[in-house]
SEKE-370835 format. One record per residue (C-alpha): residue number from 1; x, y, z. Coordinates in pm, 1 decimal. Example, Ala and Ser with C-alpha at 12.3 -4.5 7.8 and 13.67 -1.06 7.14 Angstrom:
2
 num        X        Y        Z
   1   1230.0   -450.0    780.0
   2   1367.0   -106.0    714.0
END
This chain:
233
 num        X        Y        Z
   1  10739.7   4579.9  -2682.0
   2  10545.3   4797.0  -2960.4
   3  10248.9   4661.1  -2768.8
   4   9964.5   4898.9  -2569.5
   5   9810.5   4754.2  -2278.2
   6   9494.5   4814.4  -2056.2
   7   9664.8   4822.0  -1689.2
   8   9426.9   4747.6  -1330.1
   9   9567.3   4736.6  -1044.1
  10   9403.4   4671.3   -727.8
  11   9561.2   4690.1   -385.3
  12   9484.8   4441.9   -101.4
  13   9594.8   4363.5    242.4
  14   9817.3   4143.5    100.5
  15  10017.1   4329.7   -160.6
  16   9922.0   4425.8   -498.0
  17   9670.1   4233.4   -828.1
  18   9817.1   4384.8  -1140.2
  19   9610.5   4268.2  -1435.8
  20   9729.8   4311.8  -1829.6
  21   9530.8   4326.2  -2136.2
  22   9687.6   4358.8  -2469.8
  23   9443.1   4623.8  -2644.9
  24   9707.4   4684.6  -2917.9
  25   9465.1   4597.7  -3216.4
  26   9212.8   4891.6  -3093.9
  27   9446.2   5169.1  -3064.3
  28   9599.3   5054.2  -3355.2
  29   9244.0   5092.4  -3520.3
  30   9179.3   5376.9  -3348.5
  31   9463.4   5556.2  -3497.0
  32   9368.8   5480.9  -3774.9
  33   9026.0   5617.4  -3749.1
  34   9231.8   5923.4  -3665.1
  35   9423.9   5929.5  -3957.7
  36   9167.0   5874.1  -4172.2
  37   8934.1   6134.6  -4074.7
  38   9302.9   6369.9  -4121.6
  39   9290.6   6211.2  -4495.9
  40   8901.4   6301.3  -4513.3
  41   8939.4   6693.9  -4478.4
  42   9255.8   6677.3  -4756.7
  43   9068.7   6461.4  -4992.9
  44   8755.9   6682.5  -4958.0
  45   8959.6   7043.2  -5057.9
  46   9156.6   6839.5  -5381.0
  47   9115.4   7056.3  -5650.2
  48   9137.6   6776.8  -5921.6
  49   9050.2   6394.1  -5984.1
  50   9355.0   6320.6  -6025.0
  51   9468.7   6480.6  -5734.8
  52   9188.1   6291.9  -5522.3
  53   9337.7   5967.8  -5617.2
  54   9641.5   6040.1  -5573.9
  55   9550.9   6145.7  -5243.5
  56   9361.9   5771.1  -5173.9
  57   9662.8   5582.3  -5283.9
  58   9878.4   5716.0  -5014.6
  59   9619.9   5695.2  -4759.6
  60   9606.1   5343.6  -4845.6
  61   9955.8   5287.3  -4801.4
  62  10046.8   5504.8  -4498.8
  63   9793.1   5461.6  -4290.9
  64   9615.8   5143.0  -4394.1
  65   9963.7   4987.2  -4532.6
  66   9868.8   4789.0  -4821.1
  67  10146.0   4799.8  -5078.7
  68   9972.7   4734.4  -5377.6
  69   9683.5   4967.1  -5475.4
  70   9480.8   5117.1  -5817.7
  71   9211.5   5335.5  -5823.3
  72   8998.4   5305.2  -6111.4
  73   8761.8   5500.5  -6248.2
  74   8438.7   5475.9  -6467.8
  75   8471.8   5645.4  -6778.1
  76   8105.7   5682.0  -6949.3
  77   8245.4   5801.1  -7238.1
  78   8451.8   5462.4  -7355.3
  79   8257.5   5213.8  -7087.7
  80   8529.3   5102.3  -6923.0
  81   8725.9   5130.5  -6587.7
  82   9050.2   5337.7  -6629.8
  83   9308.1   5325.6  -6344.1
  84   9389.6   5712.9  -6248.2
  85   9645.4   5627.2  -5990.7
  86   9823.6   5322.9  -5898.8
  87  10087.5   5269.5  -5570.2
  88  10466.3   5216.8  -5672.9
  89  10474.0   4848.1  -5573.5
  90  10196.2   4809.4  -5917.3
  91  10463.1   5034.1  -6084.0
  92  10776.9   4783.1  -6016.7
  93  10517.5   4511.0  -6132.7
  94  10389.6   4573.3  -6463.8
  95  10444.6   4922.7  -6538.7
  96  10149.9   5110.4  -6620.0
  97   9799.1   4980.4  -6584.5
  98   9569.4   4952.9  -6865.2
  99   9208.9   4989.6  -6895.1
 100   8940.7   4709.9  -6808.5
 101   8640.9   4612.2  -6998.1
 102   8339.8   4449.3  -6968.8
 103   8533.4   4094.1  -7004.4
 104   8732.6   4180.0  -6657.3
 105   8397.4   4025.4  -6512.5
 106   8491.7   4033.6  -6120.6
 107   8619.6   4398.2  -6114.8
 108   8296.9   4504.0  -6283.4
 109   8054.7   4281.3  -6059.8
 110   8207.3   4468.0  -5802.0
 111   8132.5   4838.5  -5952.8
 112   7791.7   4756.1  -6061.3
 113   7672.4   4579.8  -5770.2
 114   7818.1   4797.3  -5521.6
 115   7934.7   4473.0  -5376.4
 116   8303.7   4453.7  -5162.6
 117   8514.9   4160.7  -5336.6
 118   8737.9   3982.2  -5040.1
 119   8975.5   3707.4  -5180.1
 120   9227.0   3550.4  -4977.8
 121   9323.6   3277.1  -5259.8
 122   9281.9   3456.4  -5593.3
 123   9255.6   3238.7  -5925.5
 124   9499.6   3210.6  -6169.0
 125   9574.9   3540.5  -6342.1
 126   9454.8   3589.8  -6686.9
 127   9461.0   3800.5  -6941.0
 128   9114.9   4006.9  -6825.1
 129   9212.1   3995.2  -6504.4
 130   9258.6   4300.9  -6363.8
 131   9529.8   4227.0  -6107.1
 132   9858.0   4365.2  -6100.5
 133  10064.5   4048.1  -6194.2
 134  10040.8   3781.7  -6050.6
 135   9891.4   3829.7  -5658.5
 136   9748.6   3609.9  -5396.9
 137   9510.8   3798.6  -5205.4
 138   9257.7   4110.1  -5279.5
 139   8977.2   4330.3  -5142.9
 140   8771.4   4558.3  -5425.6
 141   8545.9   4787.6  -5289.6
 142   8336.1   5020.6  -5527.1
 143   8340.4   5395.9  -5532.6
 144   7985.3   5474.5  -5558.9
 145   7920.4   5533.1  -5934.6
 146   8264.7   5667.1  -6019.4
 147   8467.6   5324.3  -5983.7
 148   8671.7   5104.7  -5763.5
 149   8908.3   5087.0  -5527.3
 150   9136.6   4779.4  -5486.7
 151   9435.6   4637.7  -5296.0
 152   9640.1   4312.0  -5340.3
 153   9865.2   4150.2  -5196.0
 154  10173.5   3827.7  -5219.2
 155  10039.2   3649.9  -4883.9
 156   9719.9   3446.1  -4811.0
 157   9460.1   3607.0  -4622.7
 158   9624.8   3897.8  -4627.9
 159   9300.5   4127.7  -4583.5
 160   9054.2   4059.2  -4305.2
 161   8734.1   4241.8  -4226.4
 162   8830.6   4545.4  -4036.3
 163   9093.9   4637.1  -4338.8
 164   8777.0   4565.9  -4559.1
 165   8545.6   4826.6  -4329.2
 166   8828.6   5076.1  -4348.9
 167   8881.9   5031.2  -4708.3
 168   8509.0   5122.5  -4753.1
 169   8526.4   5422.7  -4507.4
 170   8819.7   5558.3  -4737.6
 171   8623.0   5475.6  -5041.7
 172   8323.4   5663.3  -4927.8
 173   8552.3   5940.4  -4861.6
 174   8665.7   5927.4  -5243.5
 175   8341.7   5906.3  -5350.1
 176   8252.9   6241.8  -5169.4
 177   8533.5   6414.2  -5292.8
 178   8497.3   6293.2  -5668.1
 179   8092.8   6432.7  -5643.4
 180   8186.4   6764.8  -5554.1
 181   8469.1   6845.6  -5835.6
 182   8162.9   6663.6  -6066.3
 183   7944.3   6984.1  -5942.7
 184   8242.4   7204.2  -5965.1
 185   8282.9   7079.1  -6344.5
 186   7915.8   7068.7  -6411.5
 187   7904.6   7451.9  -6237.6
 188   8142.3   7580.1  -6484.9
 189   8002.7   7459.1  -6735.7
 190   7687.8   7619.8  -6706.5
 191   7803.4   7914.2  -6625.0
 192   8020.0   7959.1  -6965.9
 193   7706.5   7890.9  -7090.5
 194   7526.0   8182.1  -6944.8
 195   7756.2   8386.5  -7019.6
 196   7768.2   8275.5  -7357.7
 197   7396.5   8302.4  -7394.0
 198   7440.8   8643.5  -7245.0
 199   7741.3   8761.0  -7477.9
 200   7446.2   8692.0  -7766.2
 201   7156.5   8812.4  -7615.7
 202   7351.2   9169.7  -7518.7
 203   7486.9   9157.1  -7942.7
 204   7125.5   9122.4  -8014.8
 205   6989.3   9359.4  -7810.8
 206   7238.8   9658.0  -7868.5
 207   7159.9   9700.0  -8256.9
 208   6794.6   9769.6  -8244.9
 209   6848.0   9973.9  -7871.3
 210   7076.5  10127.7  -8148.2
 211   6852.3  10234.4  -8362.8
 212   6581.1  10344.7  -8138.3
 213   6821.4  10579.5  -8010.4
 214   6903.3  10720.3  -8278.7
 215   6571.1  10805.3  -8408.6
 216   6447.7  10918.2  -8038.6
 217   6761.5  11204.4  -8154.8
 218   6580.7  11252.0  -8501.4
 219   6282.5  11328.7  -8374.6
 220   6407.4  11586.8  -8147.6
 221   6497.7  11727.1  -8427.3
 222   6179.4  11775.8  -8625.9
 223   5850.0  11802.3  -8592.6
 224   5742.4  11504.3  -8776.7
 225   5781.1  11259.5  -8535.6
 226   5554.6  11004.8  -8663.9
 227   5783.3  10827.8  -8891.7
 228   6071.5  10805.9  -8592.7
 229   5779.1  10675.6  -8324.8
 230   5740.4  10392.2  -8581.7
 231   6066.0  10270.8  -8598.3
 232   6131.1  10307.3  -8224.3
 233   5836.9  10095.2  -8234.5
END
């Protein structure tokens, strides 16, 4: 029956009380739990952004199973939301996703709130909307300060609550993963600074060590130091 159950039996003097609960919505979330916590410990060693969202996408599909999903992420440097990876069933849709703006009002409530978004009748689609096409139901959830996760869908009331909880638990998850290549980046960079700054500081030092050593030879070599102990000096 693709069903689990919760089985008690009790035995009695007069035969047997076998008693039936269908508990296949918790193992179903269970697994999922499961899965997710698999999905944690890959999304945590991706060496890249874009391999991070990459990563979130297919979670989203293969263990949450929503078909339609974008990841999109805050760039400082233009002020807008740009989608860094997008399911296939966006793909068949509209081809690739553009960046959202300011005007895409809902998507950014939801990013600078920190506020889920849970639609199942979405408006009209418009030209600032940021939906794939034309969809019927979606759930936003923000990444922290890097962006925002979201998932649509054809039917009504597609999303309920518990996908809404796991969609956050996976988002938290991104967020984690995007902080730490942001320390990795922000790591390297200082250190080609340093070693920069020490490139320059060992140029500048080696001329005048130079020099002193040169005159330390000099004076070896005379016994008029004086002039040689100034210049070393």
């Amino acid at each position: 029956r693709d069903q689990w159950f919760e089985v008690n039996a009790y035995p009695s003097e007069d035969g047997l009380s076998v008693f039936l609960r269908d508990i296949t919505e918790q193992v179903e979330l269970q697994q999922k739990l499961e899965s997710l916590h698999g999905i944690t410990r890959e999304l945590i060693v991706a060496g890249s952004d874009a391999e991070i969202a990459s990563g979130t996408i297919d979670a989203a599909e293969d263990v949450l199973g929503f078909s339609l999903v974008a990841l999109w992420r805050y760039n400082d440097a233009t002020d807008r939301l740009d989608p860094l990876a997008w399911s296939d069933g966006i793909d068949d849709r509209v081809g690739e996703l553009e960046p959202l703006g300011r005007d895409s009002e809902f998507i950014w409530e939801v990013y600078e709130t920190g506020d889920s978004r849970l639609l199942g009748s979405v408006p009209a689609t418009t030209p600032t909307s940021h939906h794939p096409g034309n969809v019927t139901s979606e759930l936003l959830v923000p990444i922290g300060d890097y962006g925002v996760l979201g998932a649509y869908a054809d039917e009504c009331d597609a999303f309920d609550e518990t996908d809404a909880d796991l969609f956050r638990l996976l988002a938290s998850t991104v967020e984690s993963a995007f902080a730490r290549t942001l320390r990795e980046r922000q790591l390297a960079q200082r250190n080609e600074r340093l070693n920069d700054f020490a490139s320059v500081v060992s140029h500048d030092l080696r001329n005048p060590l130079n020099v002193a050593s040169a005159h330390t030879e000099l004076a070896r070599g005379t016994d008029d130091v004086d002039p040689h102990l100034d210049k070393i000096d």
